[in-house]
Backbone bond lengths (Angstrom), bond angles and torsions (degrees), N, CA, C in turn:
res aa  C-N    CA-C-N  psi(-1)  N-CA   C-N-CA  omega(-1)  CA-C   N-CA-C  phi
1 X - - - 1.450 - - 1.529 109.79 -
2 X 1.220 121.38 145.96 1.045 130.52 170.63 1.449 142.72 -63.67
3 X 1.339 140.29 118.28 1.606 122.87 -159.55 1.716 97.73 -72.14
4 X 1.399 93.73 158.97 1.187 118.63 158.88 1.650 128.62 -63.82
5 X 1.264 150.12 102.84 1.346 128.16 -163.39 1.032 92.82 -71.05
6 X 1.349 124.42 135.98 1.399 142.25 145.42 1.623 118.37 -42.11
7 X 1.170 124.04 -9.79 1.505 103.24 -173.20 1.178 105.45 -121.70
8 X 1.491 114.48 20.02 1.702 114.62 163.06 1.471 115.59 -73.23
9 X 1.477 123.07 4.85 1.105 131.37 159.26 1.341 121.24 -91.25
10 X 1.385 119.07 11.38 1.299 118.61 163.99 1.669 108.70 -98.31
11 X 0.823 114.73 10.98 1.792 114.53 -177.61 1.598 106.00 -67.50
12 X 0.987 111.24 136.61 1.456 132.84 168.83 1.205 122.95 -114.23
13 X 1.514 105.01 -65.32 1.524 118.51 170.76 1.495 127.51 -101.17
14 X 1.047 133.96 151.81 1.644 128.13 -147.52 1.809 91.69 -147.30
15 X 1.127 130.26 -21.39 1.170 136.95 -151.72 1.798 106.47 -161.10
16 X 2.040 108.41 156.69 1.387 117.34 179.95 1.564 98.85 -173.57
17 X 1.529 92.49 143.17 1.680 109.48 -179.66 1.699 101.41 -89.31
18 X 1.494 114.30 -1.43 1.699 96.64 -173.88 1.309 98.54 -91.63
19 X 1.209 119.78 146.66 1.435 150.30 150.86 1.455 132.10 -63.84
20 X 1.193 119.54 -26.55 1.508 122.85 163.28 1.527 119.59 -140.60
21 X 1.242 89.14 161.88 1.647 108.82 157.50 1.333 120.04 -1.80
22 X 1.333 131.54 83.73 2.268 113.34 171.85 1.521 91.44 -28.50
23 X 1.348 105.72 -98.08 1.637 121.42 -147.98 1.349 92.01 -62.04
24 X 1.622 146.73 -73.84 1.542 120.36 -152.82 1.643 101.73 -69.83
25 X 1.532 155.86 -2.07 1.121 124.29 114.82 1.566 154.55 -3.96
26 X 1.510 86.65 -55.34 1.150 124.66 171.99 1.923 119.26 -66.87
27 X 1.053 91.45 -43.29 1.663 109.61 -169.56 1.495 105.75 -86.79
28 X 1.257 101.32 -15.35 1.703 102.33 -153.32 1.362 131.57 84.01
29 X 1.383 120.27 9.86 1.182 113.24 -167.67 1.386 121.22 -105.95
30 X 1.427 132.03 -142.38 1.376 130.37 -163.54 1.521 98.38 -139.35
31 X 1.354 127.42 169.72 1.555 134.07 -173.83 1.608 101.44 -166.21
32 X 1.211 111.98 152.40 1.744 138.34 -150.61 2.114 78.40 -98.93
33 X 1.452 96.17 -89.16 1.944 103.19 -168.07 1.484 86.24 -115.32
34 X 1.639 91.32 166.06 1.718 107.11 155.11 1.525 125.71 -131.86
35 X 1.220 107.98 135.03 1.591 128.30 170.96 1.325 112.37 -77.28
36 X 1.426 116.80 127.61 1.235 123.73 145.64 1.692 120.87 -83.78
37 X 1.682 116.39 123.29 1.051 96.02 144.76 1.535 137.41 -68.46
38 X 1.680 103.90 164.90 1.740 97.08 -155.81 1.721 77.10 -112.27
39 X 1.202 139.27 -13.49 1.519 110.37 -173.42 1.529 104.51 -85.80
40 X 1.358 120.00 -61.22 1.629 132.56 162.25 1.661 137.13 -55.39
41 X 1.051 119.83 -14.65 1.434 134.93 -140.25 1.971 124.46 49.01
42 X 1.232 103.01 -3.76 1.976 90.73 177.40 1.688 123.15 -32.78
43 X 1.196 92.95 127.77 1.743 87.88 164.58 0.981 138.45 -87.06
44 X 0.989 166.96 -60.19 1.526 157.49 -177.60 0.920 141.74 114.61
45 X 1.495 140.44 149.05 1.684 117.41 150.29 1.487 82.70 -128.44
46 X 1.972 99.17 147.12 1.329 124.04 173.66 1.354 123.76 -72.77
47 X 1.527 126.62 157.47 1.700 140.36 -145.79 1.816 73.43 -58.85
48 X 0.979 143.01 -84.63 1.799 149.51 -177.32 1.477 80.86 12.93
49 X 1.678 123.65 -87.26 0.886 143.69 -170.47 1.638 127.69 -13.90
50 X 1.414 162.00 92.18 1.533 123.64 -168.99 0.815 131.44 -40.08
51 X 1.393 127.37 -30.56 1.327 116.98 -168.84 1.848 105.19 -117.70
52 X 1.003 121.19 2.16 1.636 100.37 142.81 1.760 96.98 54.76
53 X 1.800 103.33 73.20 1.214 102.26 -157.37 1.660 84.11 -121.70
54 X 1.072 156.43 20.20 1.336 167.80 -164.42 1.885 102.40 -136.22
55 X 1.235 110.86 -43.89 1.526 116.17 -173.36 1.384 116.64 -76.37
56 X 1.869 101.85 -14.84 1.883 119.84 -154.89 1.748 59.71 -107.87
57 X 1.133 150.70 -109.63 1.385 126.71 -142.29 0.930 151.00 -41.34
58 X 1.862 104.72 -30.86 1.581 126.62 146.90 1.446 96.48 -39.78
59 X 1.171 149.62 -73.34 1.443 132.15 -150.88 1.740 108.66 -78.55
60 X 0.992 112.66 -40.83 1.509 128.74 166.71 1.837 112.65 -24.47
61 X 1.312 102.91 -72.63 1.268 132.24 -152.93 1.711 117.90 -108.55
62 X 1.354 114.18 -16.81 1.126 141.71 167.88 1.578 100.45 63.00
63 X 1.592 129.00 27.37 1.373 117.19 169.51 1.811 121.77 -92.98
64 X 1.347 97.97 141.76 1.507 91.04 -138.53 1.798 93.69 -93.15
65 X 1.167 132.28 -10.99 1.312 132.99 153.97 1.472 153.54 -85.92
66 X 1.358 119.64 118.43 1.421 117.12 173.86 1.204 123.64 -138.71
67 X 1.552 115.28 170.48 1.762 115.10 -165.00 1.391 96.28 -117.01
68 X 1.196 110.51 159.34 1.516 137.69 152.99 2.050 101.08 -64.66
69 X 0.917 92.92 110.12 1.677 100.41 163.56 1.394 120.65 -124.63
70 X 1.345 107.89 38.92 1.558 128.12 165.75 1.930 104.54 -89.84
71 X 1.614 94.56 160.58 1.472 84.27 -158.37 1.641 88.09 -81.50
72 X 1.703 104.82 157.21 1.126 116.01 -177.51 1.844 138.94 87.87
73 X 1.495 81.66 -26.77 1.777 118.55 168.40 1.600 114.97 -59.99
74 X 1.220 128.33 140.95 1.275 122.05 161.89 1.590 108.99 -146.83
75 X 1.245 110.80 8.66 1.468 108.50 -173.56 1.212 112.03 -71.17
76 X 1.912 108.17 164.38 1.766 106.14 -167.68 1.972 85.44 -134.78
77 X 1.661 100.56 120.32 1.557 82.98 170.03 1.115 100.27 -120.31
78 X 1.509 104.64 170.05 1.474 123.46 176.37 1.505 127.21 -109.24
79 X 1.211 124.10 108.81 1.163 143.20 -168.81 1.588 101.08 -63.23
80 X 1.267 133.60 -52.59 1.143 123.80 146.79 1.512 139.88 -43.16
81 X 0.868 118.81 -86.24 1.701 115.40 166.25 1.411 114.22 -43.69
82 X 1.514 135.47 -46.72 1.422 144.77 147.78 1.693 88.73 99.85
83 X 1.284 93.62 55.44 1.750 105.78 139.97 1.606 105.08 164.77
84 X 1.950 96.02 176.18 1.381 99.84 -166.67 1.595 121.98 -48.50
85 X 1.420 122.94 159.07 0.950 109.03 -157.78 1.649 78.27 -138.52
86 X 1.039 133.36 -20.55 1.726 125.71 -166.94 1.500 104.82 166.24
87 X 1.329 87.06 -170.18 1.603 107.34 -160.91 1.474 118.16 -122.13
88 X 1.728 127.75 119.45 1.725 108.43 177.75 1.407 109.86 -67.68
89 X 1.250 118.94 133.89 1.099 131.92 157.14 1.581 132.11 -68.04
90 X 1.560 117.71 146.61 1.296 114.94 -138.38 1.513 117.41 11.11
């Protein structure tokens, strides 16, 4: 059987009304998907992305969870363990 990741107890946030990128917003630029972080809420754009603006906070901030907030998406990965770990509910 499979372990449980331990750091699905760091979730805070599960959900977000922003639509893009913090920083390539910011920059002006463009992004592939976006990540929510799950401890803070940050948004993201995914490694697809150039600038890999979800992966630069994972190292930043050391929180080890984020979601797919693409439509249809619910996956939760772990930057630590370095793969999916679960699913958001409703």
């Amino acid at each position: 059987m499979k372990n449980v990741c331990p750091h699905l107890e760091t979730i805070q946030v599960r959900a977000t009304d922003q639509t893009g990128c913090e920083e390539c917003l910011k920059m002006g630029d463009s992004w592939v998907h976006l990540r929510l972080c799950m401890a803070c809420g940050h948004v993201g754009c995914c490694d697809s992305s150039k600038n890999k603006h979800a992966t630069k906070h994972f190292h930043r901030t050391k929180h080890p969870l984020v979601r797919s907030i693409e439509p249809g998406e619910s996956w939760i990965w772990c930057y630590v363990d370095e793969e999916i770990v679960g699913e958001v509910d409703g």
